[in-house]
C-alpha positions as CSV (number, residue, x, y, z in Angstrom):
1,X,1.0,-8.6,-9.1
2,X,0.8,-10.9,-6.3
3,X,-2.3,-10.8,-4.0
4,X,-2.0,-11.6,-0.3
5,X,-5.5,-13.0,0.3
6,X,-7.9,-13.1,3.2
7,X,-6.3,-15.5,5.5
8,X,-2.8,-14.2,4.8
9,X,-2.2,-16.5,1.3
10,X,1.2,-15.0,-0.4
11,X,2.3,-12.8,2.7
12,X,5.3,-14.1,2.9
13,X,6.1,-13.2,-1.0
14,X,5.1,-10.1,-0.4
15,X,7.3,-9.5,2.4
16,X,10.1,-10.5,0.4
17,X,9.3,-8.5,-2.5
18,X,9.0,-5.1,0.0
19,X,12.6,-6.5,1.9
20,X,14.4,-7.1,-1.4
21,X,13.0,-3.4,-2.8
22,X,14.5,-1.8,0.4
23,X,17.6,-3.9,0.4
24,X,18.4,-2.2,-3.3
25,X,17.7,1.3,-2.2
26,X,14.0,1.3,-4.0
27,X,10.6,2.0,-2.5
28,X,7.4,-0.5,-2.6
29,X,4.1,0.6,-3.7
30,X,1.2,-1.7,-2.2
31,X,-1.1,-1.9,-4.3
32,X,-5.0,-2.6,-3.6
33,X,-5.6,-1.4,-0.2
34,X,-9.2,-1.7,0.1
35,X,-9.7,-2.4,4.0
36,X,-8.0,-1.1,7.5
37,X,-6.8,-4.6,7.4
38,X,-5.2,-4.5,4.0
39,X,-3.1,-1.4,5.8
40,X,-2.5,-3.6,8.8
41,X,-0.3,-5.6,6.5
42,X,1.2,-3.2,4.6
43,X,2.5,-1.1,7.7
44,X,2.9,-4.8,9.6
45,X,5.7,-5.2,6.2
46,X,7.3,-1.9,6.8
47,X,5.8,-1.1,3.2
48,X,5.7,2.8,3.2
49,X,3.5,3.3,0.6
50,X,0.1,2.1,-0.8
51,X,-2.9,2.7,-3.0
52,X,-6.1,1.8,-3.3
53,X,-10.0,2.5,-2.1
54,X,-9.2,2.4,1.7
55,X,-7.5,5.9,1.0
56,X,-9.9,6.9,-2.1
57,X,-11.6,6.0,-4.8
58,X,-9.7,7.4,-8.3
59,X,-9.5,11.1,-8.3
60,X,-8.8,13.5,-11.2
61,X,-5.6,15.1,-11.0
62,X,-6.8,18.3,-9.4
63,X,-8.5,16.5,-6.7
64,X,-5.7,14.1,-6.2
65,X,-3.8,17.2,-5.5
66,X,-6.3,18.7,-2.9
67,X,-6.4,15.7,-1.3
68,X,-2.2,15.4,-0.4
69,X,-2.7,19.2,0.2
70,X,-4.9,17.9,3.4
71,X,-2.3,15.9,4.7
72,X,-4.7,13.0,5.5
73,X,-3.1,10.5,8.1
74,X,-4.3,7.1,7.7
C-alpha cells in the first residue's frame, strides 16, 4: 500500500498505479478515505472506487447491504 500523504507525498505513484490498472482493463480500489479531501484525490485520479471511514466505519454484512440498498451519493 502506498499512502498519498497530507501535502500530496506519493500522488503521483498513485496516479500511476490507478492509470496502469485502467490501461489493463482492471478497476482500482482506494483505499483509506477518511476525509472529503482524501475523495478529492481519488475522484481528481479518475479512481472509481474507494473505501474507508469518509463513507463508514466497518459494517456487518447485513448492514453493509442496507447501506448500498440506500444508494448513498458521496
Amino acid at each position: 500500500m502506498i499512502r498519498i500523504g497530507e501535502n500530496g507525498e506519493n500522488r503521483e505513484i498513485v496516479q500511476a498505479i490507478v492509470t496502469l490498472a485502467q490501461i489493463l482493463g482492471m478497476n482500482a480500489i482506494a483505499e483509506g478515505v477518511e476525509t472529503a479531501h482524501h475523495l478529492a484525490w481519488v475522484r481528481a485520479m479518475n479512481c472509481e472506487f474507494g473505501q474507508g471511514y469518509f463513507f463508514s466505519k466497518p459494517l456487518v454484512a447485513q448492514a453493509a447491504g442496507a447501506l448500498l440498498a440506500a444508494s448513498p451519493q458521496w
